[in-house]
C-alpha positions as CSV (number, residue, x, y, z in Angstrom):
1,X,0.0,0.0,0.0
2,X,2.9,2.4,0.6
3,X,4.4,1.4,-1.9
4,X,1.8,1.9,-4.2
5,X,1.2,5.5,-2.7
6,X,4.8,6.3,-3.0
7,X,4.4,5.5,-7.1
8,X,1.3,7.4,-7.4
9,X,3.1,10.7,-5.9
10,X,5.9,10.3,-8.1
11,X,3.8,10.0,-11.2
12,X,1.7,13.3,-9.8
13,X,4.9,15.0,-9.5
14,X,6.2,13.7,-12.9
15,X,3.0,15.3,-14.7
16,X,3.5,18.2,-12.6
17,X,6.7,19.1,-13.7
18,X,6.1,17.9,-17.5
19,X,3.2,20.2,-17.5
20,X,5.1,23.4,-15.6
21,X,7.9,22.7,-18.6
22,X,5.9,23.6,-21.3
23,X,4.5,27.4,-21.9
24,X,2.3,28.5,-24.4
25,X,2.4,32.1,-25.9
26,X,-0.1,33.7,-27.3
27,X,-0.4,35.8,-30.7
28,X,0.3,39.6,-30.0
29,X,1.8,38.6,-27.0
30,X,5.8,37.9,-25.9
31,X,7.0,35.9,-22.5
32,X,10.5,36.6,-20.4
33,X,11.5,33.5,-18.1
34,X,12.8,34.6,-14.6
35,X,14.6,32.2,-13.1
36,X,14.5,32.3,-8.5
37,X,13.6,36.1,-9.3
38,X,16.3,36.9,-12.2
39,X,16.0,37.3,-16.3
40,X,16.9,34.4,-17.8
41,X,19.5,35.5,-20.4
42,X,21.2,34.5,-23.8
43,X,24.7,34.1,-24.2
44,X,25.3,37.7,-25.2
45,X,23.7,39.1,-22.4
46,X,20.3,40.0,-23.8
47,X,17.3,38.8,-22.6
48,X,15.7,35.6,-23.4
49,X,12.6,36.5,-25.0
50,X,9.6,33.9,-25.9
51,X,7.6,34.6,-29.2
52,X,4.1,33.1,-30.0
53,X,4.0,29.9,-30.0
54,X,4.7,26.4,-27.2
55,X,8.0,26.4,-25.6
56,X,9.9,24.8,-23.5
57,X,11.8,26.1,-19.8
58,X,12.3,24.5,-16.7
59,X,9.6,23.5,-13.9
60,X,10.7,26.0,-11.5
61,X,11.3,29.4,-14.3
62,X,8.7,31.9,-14.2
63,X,7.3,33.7,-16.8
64,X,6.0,37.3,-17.3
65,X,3.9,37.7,-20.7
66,X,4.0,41.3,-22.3
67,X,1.3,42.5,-25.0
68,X,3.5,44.1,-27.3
69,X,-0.3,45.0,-29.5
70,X,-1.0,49.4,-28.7
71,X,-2.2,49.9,-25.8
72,X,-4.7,53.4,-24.8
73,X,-4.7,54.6,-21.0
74,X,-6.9,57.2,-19.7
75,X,-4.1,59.8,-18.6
76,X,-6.6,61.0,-16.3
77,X,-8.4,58.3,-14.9
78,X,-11.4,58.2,-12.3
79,X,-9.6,61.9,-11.2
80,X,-10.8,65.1,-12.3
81,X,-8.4,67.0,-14.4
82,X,-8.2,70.1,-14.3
83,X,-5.3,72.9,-15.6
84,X,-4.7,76.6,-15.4
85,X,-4.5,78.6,-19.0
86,X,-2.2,80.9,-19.6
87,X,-5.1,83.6,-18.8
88,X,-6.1,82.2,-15.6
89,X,-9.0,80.2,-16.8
90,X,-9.8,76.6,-15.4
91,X,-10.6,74.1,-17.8
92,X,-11.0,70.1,-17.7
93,X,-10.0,68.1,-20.0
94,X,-9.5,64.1,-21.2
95,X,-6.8,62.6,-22.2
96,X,-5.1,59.1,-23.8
97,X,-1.8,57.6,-24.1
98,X,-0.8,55.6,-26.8
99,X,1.8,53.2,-27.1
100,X,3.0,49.6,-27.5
101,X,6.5,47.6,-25.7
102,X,9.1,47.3,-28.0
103,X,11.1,43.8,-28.1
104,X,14.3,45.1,-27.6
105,X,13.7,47.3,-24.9
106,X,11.7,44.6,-22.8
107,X,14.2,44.8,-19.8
108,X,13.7,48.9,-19.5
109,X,10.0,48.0,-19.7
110,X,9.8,45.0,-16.9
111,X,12.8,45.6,-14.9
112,X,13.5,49.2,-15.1
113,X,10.6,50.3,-13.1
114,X,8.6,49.1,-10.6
115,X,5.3,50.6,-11.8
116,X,6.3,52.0,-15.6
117,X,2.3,52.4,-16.2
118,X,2.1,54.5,-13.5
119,X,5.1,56.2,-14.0
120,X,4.6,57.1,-17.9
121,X,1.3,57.9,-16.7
122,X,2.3,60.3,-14.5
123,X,5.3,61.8,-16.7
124,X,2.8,62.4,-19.6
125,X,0.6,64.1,-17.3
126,X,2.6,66.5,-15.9
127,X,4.3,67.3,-19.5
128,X,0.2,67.6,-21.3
129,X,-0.5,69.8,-18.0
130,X,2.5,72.1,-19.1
131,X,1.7,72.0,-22.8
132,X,-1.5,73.4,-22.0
133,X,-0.9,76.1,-19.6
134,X,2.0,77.8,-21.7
135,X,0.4,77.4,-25.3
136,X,0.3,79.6,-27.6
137,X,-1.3,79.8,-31.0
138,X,1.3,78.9,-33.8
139,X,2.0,82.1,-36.2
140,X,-0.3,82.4,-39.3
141,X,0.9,81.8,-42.3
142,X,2.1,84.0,-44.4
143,X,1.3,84.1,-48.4
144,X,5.3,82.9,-50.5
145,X,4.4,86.0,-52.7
146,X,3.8,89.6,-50.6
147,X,5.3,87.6,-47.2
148,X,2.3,89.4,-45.9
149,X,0.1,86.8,-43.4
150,X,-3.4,86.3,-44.3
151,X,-6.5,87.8,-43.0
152,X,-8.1,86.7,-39.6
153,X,-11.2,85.4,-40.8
154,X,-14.4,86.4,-38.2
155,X,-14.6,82.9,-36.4
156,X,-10.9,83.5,-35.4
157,X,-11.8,87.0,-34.3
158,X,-14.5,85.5,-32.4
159,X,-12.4,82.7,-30.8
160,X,-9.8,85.0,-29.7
161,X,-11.7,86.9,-27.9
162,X,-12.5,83.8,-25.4
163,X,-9.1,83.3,-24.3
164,X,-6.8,80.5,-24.4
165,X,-9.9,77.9,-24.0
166,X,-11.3,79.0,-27.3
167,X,-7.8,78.9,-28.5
168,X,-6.6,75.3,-27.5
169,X,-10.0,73.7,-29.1
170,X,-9.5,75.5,-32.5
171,X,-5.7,74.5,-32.0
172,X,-6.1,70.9,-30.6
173,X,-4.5,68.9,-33.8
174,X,-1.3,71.5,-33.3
175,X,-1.2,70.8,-29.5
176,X,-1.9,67.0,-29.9
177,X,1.3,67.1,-32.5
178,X,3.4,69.2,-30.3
179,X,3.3,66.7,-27.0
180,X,3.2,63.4,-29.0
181,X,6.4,65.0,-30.4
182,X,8.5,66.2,-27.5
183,X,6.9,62.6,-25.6
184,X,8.9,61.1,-28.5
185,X,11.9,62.7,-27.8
186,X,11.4,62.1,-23.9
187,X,10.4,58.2,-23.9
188,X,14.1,57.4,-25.3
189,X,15.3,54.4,-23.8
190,X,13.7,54.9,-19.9
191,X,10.5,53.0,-20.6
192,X,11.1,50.3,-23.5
193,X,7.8,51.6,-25.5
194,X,7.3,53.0,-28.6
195,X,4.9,55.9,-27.9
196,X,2.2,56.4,-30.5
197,X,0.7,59.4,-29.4
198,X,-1.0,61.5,-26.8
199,X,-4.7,62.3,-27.7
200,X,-6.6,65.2,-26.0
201,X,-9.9,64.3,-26.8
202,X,-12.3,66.6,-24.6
203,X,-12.2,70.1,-23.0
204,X,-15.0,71.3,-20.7
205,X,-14.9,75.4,-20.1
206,X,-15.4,76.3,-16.3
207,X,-19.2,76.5,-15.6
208,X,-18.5,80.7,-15.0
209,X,-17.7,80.6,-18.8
210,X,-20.4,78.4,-20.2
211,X,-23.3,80.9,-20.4
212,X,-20.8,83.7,-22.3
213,X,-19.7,80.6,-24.6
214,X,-23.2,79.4,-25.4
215,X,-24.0,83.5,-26.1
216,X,-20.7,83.6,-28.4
217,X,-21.6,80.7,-30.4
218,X,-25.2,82.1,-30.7
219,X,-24.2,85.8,-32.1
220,X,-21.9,83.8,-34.1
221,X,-24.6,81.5,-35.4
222,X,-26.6,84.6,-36.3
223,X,-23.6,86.3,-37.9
224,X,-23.0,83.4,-40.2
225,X,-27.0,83.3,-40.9
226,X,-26.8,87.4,-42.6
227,X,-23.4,86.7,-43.9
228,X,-25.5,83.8,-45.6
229,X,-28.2,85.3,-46.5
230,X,-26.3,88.6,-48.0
231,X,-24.0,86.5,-49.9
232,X,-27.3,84.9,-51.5
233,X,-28.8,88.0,-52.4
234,X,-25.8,89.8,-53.5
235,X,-25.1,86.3,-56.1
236,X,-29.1,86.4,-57.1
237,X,-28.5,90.3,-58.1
238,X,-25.1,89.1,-59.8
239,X,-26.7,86.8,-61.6
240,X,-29.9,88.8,-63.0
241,X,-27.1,91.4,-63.8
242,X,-25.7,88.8,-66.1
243,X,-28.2,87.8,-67.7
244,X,-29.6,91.4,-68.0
245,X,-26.7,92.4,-70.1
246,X,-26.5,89.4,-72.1
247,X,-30.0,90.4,-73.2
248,X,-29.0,93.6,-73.8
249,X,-26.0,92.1,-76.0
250,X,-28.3,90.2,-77.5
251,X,-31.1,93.1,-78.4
252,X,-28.0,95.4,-79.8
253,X,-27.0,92.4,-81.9
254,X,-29.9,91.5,-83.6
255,X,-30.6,95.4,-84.0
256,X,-27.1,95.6,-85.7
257,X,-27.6,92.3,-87.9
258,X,-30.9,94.1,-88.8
259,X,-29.6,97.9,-89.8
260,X,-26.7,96.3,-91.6
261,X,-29.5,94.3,-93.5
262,X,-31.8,97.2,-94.6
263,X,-28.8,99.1,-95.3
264,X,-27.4,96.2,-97.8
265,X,-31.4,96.4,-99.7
266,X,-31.3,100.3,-99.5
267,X,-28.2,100.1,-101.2
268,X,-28.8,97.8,-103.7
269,X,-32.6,99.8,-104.9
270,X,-30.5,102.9,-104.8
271,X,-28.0,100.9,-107.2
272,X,-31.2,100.2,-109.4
273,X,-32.2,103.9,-108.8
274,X,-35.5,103.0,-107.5
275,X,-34.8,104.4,-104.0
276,X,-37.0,107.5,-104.2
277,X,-39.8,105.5,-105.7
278,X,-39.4,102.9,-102.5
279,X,-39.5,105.8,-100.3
280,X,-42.8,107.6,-101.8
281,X,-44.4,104.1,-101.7
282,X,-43.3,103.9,-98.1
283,X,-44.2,106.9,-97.5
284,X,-47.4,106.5,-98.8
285,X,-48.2,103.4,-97.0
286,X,-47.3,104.9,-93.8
287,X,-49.2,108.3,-94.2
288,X,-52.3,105.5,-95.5
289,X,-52.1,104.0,-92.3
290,X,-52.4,107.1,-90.3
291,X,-55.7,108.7,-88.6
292,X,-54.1,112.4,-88.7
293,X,-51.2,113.9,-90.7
294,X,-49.2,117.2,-89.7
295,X,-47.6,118.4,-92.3
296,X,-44.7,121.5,-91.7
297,X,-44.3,123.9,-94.6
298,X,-44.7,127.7,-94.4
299,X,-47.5,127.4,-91.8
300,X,-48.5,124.2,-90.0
301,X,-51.3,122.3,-91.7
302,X,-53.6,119.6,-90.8
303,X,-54.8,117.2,-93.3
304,X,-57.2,114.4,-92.9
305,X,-56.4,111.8,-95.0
C-alpha cells in the first residue's frame, strides 16, 4: 500500500513538472523567463525573450507575458483634471496615451521600473498639464508672394476673444502634434515603449464661462445666418445682372444684324435707282395707315387723309 502511494506521488509529480515545462504564448503577446527572481539571459547578455508559440523552460522558471499589441490609457483616470491657461482660466479636460512595448527594450520596460504604467502615466501628465498652460497659437501663415500673413477670418476674431480655452480647441490637432512630439523625444530608452501618441480628446470650459460661450456661439450663429443670407442675395442680383446684359448684348446684336441688312437692300434699290420711288411708296403706306397727318411747310397744316 505504501508502496503503491509512493508510485502514485511520483507519477503526480512527474505530470507536474512535464506540465510546468511547457509554456504557451499567445499571438500579440511575448513571454520573459525569470529564473528564482532573475532574467533568464542569452549568451550575449540580452534577454531571453519567448515569441508566439509552445515552448519549452524549466519547472521552476517563471514567466511574465508582455502584450506588445497598442495599448490606450486614460491619462486622467477616475480623477478630475483640471489645468490653469495661460489667462487664468480653469478648464478640464480628457486625455489618452498611446503606445506599445518594444522587443528590444523589454528589460527597461519589466525591470526598469517598478510601476512604468504608473510612472509614464504620471510623466505624460505632468508634460500635457504644461503644454496646455503655456500654449500659444502657432504664427499664421504667411502668403510665399507679398510675405504678408493672411487675414483673420471672423470665427478666429471670435475665438480670440475667449481666451486660451477657445484657443486650445480650434488649435487641438497643433497641440496633440506638439506633445506626441516632445513625448517622442522624452520616452528614449527609460520605458522600453514605442509611444504612439498623446490624444486630448475633450475640453469642458469652467461652468462661469459656459453661459458667455453658449451667447458667443449664438451671435456667431446669427452672424453666419446674414453673412449667408447677403451673400445669397448679393449672387441672385449678380446673376440677374448677367443675364440682363447678355440680353442687352443680344437686343443690340440683332438690331445691328438688322440695320446692316436694310442698309445692304437700300443700297442695292439705290443701285437700281428706284430708292425715291421705295421711299414715296413707303411713305405713302405709312401716311395710308395714319388717322391724322401734320404736315410743316410755311405754316402748319392739318390734313385728314
Amino acid at each position: 500500500m505504501l508502496t503503491t502511494g509512493i508510485i502514485l506521488g511520483m507519477l503526480l509529480l512527474v505530470a507536474l513538472l512535464l506540465a510546468r515545462s511547457y509554456v504557451y504564448v499567445a499571438e500579440g503577446e511575448v513571454a520573459v523567463l525569470t529564473r528564482f527572481g532573475r532574467a533568464v539571459r542569452e549568451s550575449d547578455g540580452t534577454l531571453r525573450v519567448l515569441n508566439a508559440g509552445l515552448h519549452r523552460k524549466l519547472p521552476w522558471d517563471h514567466l511574465l507575458r508582455v502584450s506588445i499589441k497598442e495599448q490606450s490609457i486614460e491619462l486622467a483616470g477616475d480623477e478630475d483634471r483640471t489645468v490653469m491657461t495661460n489667462d487664468g482660466i480653469v478648464i478640464r479636460y480628457q486625455s489618452a496615451l498611446r503606445f506599445a512595448p518594444l522587443n528590444d527594450k523589454l528589460e527597461h520596460y519589466l525591470f526598469g521600473l517598478a510601476r512604468p504604467i504608473e510612472h509614464m502615466v504620471g510623466t505624460f501628465t505632468c508634460l500635457l498639464r504644461n503644454e496646455i498652460a503655456n500654449f500659444q497659437s502657432p504664427p499664421p501663415p504667411t502668403s510665399s508672394a507679398t510675405g504678408l500673413s493672411r487675414l483673420t477670418t471672423a470665427e478666429q476674431l471670435i475665438d480670440d476673444s475667449l481666451g486660451a480655452y477657445a484657443l486650445i480647441r480650434r488649435e487641438r490637432k497643433a497641440l496633440n502634434t506638439r506633445v506626441t512630439d516632445f513625448g517622442k523625444r522624452l520616452v528614449g530608452d527609460q520605458f522600453g515603449v514605442r509611444l504612439e501618441a498623446i490624444d486630448v480628446m475633450n475640453f469642458e470650459p469652467p461652468d462661469e464661462l459656459r453661459e458667455a460661450l453658449n451667447t458667443v456661439v449664438q451671435a456667431k450663429n446669427d452672424v453666419d445666418a446674414g453673412l449667408f443670407r447677403a451673400e445669397g442675395e448679393c449672387q441672385q442680383r449678380l446673376l440677374a445682372a448677367k443675364k440682363g446684359v447678355e440680353i442687352a448684348q443680344d437686343r443690340a446684336r440683332a438690331i445691328e444684324v438688322e440695320m446692316i441688312t436694310l442698309g445692304e437692300k437700300l443700297g442695292e434699290l439705290c443701285r437700281a435707282k428706284v430708292l425715291d420711288d421705295y421711299v414715296s411708296r413707303r411713305r405713302a403706306e405709312v401716311l395710308s395707315e395714319s388717322r391724322q397727318v401734320y404736315v410743316r411747310g410755311s405754316a402748319e397744316q392739318k390734313v385728314n387723309p
